[in-house]
C-alpha positions as CSV (number, residue, x, y, z in Angstrom):
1,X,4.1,11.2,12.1
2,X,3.4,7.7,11.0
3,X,0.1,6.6,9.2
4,X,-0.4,3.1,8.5
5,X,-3.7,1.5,6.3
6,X,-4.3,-2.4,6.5
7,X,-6.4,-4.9,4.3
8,X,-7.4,-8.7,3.2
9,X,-7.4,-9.8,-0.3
10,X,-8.4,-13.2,-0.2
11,X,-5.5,-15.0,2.0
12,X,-3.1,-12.1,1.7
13,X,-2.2,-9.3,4.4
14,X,-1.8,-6.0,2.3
15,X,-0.5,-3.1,4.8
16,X,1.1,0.6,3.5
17,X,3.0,3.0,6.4
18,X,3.9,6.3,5.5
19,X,6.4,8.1,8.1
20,X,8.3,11.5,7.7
21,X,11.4,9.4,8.6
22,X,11.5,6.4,6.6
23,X,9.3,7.1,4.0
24,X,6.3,4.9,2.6
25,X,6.7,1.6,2.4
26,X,3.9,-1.4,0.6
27,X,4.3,-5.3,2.7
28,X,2.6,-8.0,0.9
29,X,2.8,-11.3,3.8
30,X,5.0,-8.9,6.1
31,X,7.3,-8.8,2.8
32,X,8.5,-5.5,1.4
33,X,6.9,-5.1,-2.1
34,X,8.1,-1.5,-2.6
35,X,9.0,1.5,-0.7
36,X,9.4,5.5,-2.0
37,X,11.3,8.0,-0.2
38,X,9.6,11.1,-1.6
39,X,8.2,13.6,0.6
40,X,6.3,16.7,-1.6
41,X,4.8,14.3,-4.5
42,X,2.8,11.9,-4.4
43,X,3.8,8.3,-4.3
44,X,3.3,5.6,-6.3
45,X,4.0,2.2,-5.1
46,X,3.9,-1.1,-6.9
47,X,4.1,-5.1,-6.1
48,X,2.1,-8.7,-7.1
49,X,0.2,-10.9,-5.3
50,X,-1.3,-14.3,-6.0
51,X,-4.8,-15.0,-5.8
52,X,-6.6,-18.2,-4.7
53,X,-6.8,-19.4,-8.5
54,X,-2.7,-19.2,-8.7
55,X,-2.7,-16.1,-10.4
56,X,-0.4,-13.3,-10.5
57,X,-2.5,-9.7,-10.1
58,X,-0.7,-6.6,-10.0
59,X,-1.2,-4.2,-7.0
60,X,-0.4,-0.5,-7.2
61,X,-1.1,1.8,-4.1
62,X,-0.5,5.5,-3.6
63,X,-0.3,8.3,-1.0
64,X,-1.1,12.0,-1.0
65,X,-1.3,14.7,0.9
66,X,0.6,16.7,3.5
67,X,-1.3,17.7,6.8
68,X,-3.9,14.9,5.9
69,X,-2.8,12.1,4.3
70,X,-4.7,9.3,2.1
71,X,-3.9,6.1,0.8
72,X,-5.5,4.5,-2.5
73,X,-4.9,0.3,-3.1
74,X,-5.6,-1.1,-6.7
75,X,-5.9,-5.1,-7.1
76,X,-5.9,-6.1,-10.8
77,X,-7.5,-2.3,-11.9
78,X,-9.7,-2.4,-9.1
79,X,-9.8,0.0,-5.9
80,X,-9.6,-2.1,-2.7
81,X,-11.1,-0.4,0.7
82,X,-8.2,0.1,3.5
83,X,-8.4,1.0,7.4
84,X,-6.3,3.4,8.4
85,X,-4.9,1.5,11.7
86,X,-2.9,4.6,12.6
C-alpha cells in the first residue's frame, strides 16, 4: 500500500510517500531530502528548504501508524497542513 501527502510552502513543492516496499521517502523540488526504511517505528524524516527571504528553515516530517497511517510536516518548529493525495 502506498500513501502519499502533498503541500506548498511558499515556492516549494513538499511531498512524503510511504510504501511497504520502498519505504518513506521526503522530496523537497522533486529532490530526495531523506528517506527511512523502517517499518514497525515511527519515522522521522529530515531536510532544508529556502524561504522567499533566502533563508535556510529546517523541515522535519514523520509517519505513524500501521493499518492507518498519518503524516506530520514541521517548517521552522511549525506544523504545516498536508493532503493526503493517495
Amino acid at each position: 500500500m502506498k500513501s502519499e501527502w502533498n503541500t506548498k510552502y511558499e515556492e516549494t513543492e513538499i511531498k512524503i510517500t510511504n510504501s511497504w516496499i520502498s519505504g518513506e521517502k521526503l522530496y523537497i523540488n522533486n529532490e530526495l531530502q531523506d528517506e527511512q526504511l523502517n517499518f514497525i517505528t515511527p519515522s522521522n524524516m529530515t531536510g532544508n528548504l529556502v524561504n522567499k527571504q533566502g533563508e535556510k528553515l529546517s523541515i522535519k516530517a514523520n509517519i505513524s501508524g500501521f493499518f492507518t497511517v498519518s503524516c506530520r510536516l514541521f517548517i521552522d518548529n511549525k506544523k504545516v497542513e498536508l493532503k493526503q493525495t493517495r
